[in-house]
C-alpha positions as CSV (number, residue, x, y, z in Angstrom):
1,X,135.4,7.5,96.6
2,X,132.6,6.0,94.4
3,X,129.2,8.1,93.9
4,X,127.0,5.2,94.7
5,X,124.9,5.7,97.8
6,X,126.8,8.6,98.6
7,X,124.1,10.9,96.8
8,X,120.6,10.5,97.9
9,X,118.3,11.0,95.0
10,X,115.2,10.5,97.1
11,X,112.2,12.6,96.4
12,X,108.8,13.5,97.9
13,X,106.0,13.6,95.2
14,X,103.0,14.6,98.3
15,X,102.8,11.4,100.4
16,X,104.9,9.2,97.3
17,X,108.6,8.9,98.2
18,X,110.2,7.9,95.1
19,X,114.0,6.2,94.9
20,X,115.4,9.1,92.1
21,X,113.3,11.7,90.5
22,X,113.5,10.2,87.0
23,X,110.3,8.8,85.4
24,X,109.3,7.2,82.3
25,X,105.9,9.4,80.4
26,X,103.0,8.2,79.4
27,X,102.6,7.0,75.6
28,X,106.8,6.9,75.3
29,X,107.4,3.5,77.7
30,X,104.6,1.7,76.8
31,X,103.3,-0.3,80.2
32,X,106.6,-0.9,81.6
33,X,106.9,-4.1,80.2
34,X,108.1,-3.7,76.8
35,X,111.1,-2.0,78.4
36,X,111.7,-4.7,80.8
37,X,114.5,-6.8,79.1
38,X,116.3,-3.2,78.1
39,X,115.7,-1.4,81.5
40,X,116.1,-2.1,84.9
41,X,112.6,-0.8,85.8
42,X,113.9,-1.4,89.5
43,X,116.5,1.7,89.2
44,X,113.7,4.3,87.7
45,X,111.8,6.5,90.6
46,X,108.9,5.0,88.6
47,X,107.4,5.0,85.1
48,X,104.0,6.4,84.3
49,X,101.7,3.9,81.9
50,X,100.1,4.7,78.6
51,X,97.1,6.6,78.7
52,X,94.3,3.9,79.9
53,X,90.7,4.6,78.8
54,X,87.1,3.0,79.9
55,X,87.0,0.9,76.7
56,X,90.0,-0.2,74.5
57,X,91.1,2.1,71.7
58,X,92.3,1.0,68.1
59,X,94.3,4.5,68.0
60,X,95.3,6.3,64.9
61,X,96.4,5.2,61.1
62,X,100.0,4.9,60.6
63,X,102.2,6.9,60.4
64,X,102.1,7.7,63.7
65,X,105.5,9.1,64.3
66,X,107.2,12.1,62.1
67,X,111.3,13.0,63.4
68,X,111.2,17.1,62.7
69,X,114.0,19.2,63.5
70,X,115.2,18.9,67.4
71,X,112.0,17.3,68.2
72,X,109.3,14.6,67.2
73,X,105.9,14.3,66.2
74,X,103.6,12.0,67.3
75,X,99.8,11.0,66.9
76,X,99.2,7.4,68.3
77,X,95.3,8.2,68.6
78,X,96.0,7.2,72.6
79,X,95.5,3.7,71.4
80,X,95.5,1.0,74.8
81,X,93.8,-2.0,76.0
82,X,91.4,-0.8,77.8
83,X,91.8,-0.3,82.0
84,X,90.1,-3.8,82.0
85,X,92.7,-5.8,80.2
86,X,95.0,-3.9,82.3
87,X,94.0,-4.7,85.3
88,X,94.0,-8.5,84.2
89,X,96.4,-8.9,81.7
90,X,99.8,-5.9,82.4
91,X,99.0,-5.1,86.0
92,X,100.0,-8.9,87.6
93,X,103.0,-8.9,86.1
94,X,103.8,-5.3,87.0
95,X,103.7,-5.9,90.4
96,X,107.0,-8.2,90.4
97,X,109.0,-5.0,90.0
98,X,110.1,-2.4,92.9
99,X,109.1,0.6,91.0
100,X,106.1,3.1,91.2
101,X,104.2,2.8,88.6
102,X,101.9,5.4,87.9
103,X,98.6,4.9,85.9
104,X,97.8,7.5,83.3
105,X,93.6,7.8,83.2
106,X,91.6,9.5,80.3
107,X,88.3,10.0,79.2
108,X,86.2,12.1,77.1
109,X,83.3,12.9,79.8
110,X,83.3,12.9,83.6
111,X,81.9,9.3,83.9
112,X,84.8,7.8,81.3
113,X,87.9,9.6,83.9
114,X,85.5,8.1,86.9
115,X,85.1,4.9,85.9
116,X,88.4,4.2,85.3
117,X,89.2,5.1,88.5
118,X,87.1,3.0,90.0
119,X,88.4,0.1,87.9
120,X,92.0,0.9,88.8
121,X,91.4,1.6,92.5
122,X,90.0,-2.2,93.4
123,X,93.6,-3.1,91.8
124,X,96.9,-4.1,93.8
125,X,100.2,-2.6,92.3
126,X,99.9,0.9,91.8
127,X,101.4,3.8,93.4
128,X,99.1,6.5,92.2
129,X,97.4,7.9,88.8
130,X,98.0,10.3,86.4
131,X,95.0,12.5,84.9
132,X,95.3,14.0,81.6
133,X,92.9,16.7,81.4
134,X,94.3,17.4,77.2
135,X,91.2,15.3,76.0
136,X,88.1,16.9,74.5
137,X,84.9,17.3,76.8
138,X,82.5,15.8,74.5
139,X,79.4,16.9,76.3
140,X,80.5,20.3,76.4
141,X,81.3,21.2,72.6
142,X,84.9,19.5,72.3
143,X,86.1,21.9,74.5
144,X,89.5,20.7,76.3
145,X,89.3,19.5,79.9
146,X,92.5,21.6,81.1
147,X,91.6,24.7,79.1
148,X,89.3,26.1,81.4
149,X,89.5,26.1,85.4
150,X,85.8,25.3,85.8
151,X,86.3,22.6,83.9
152,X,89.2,21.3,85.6
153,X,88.1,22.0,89.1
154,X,85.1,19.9,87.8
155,X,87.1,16.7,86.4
156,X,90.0,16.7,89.1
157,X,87.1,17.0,91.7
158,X,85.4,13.9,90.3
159,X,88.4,12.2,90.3
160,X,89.6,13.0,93.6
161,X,86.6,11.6,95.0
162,X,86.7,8.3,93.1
163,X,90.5,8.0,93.5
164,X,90.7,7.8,97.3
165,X,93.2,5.5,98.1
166,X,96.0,6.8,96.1
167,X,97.8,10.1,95.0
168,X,96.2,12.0,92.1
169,X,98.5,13.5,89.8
170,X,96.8,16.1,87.1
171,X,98.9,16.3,84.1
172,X,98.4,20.1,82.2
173,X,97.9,20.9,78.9
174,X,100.5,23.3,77.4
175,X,97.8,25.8,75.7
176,X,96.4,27.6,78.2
177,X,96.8,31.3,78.6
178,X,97.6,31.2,82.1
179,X,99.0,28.0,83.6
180,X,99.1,29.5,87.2
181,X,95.1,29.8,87.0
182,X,94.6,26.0,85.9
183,X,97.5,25.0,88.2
184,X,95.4,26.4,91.3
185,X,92.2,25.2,90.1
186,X,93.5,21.3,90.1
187,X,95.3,21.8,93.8
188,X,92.5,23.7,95.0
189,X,90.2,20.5,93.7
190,X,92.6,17.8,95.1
191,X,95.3,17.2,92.8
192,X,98.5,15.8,94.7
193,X,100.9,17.0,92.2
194,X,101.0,18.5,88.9
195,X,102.3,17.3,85.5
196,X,103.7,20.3,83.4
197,X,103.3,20.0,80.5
198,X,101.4,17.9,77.6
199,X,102.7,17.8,74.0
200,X,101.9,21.0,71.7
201,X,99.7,20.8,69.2
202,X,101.8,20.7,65.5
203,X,102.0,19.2,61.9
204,X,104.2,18.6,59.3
205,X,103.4,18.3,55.6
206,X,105.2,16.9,52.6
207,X,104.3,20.3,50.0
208,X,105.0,17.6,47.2
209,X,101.8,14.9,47.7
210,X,100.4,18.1,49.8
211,X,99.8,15.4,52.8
212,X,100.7,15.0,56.2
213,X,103.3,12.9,57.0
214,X,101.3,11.3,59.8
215,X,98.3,9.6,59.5
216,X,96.5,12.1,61.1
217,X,96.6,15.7,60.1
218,X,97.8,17.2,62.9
219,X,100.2,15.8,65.9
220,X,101.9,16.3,69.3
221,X,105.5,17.4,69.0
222,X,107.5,17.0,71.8
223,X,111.3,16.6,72.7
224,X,114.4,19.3,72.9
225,X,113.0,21.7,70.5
226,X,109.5,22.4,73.5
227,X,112.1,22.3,76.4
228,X,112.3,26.4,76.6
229,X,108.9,26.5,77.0
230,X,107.9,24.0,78.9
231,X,110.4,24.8,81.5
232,X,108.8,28.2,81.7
233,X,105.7,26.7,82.7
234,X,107.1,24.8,85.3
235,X,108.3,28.3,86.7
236,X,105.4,29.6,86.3
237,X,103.1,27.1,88.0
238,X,106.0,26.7,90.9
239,X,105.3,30.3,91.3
240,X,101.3,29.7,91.9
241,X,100.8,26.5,93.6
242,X,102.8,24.5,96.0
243,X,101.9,21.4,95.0
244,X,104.5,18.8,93.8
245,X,105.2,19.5,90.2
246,X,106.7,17.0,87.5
247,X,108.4,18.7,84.7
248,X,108.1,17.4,81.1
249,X,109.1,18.3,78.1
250,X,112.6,17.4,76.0
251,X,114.6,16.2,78.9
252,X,117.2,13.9,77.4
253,X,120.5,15.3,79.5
254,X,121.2,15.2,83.2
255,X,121.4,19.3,82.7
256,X,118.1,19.1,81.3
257,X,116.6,17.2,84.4
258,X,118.6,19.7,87.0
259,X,116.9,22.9,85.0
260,X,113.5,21.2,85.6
261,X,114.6,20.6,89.3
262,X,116.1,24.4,89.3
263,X,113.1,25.9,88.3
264,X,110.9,24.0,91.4
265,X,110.1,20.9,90.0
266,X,110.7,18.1,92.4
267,X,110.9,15.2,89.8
268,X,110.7,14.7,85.5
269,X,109.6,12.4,83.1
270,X,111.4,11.3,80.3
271,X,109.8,11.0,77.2
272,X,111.1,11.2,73.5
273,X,114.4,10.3,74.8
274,X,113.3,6.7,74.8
275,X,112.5,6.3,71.6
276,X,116.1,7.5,70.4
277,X,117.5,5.4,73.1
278,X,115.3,3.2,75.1
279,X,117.7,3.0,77.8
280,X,117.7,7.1,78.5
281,X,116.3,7.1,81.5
282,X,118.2,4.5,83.7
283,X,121.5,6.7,82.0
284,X,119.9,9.9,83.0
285,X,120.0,8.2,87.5
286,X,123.4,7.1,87.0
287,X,124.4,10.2,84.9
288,X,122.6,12.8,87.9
289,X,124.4,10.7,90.8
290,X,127.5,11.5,89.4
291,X,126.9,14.4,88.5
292,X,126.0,16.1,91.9
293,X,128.7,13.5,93.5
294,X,131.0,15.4,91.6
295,X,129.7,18.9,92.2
296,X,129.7,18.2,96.1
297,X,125.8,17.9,96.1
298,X,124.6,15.4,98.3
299,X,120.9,15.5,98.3
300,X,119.1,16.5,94.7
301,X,116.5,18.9,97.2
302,X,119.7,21.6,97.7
303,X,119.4,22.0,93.8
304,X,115.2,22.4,93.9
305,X,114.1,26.1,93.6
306,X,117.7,27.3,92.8
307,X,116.4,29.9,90.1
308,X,113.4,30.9,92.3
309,X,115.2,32.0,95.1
310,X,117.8,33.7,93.1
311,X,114.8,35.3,91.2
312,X,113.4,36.4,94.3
């Protein structure tokens, strides 16, 4: 007997019911379209778009990418067209594919994440959005959005009220000292799921020249080397909140996406993966379906929570 269609890999993200609980990040899969003619966008659950801001964004100066051991390095400068030319120029062809795509929203005050919003939500073609909350508060010192729960009860409130007609999704930052506290200030102030976690802040240096080798001094380093880690987060925000979460952070195996899934996240995104092989996350839904086909799992939900109810 074959494992396709025997195994349903349908999830729930809140009122979103996706096909399989693999996603494409933010800033790894471009906006979909790049990865059209090497992925059949139609088998993802969804992908989530580079990070959209109110006006376009040139980005940082090459390098912008640094391999390091088990992991990668990255400072792009969250360069993007601007939600405008999205809307006109990515979004119409978008909407040919059966796929949720997910629209990642930044800003560096209140009124940048809010207008955005408003931008995106007179748009067909989207399933929902996804708020960083890793970006500087300009107006209040530099100080990160997600670092403090007033100031993420503040954004996520703002952007629950301009983001009414579709899920919001608040993706965290990494350094916080307690991610349960920021996880139950964004539910508390509307967020529909939770994104767990952002990249952590690193550098690497050549001691010869005595520069960076990016362009910028100092970059986001993400894949297997911050999967430890980040999966502890995910346990520890599935411990505070009972919101949806979306675990991410050096999933490149289908073990790695049913760790996420053991700990109580209901879905992943794949993100560093793709650049080693851009096809990684349509292997990783045929890879899971036979997987639990062949561990006599039928449903990906009996593996959800595994560890927590063990740990209970």
């Amino acid at each position: 007997m074959s494992s396709a269609g025997a195994v349903d890999l349908s999830v729930k993200i809140g009122a979103l019911r996706l096909r399989n609980p693999i996603l494409a990040a933010s800033g790894t899969f471009g906006y979909g379209l790049e990865f059209a003619h090497l992925v059949d966008l139609n088998r993802l659950g969804g992908f989530v778009t580079k990070g959209l801001s109110r006006e376009p964004i040139e980005g940082a100066p090459a390098p912008r990418l640094c391999e390091t051991p088990s992991g990668m390095l990255n400072a792009v400068g969250l360069q993007n067209v601007g939600v405008r030319a999205f809307v006109a120029e990515k979004l119409p062809v978008l909407r040919k594919f059966d796929t949720a795509i997910v629209a990642n929203v930044f800003g560096y005050t209140l009124e940048d994440y809010v207008e955005v919003l408003r931008v995106l939500e007179d748009a067909d073609g989207l399933a929902g959005y996804e708020l960083n909350i890793s970006c500087p508060n300009v107006k209040r010192g530099g100080i990160q959005f997600g670092s403090d729960p007033a100031c993420v009860a503040e954004v996520v409130g703002a952007a629950r009220k301009a983001a009414s007609k579709r899920p919001l999704w608040v993706k965290l930052s990494p350094l916080v000292t307690d991610i349960g506290l920021i996880a139950r200030a964004a539910e508390e102030s509307g967020a529909d799921a939770l994104t767990v976690a952002n990249t952590y802040p690193a550098m690497a240096i050549d001691y010869r020249t005595g520069k960076s080798r990016l362009g910028n001094q100092t970059g986001g380093l993400s894949g297997p080397a911050i999967k430890p880690i980040t999966l502890r987060l995910v346990w520890e925000t599935r411990k505070a909140v009972k919101t949806p979460i979306l675990g991410l952070g050096g999933v490149e195996t289908v073990e790695d996406v049913l760790d996420y899934v053991a700990v109580g996240a209901s879905a992943v995104q794949v993100g560093t993966a793709s650049f080693t092989d851009p096809r990684a996350s349509q292997q990783l839904v045929e890879g899971l379906e036979g997987t639990l086909f062949s561990a006599n799992v039928f449903t990906i939900n009996e593996i959800r929570g595994k560890f927590l109810s063990e740990d209970s």
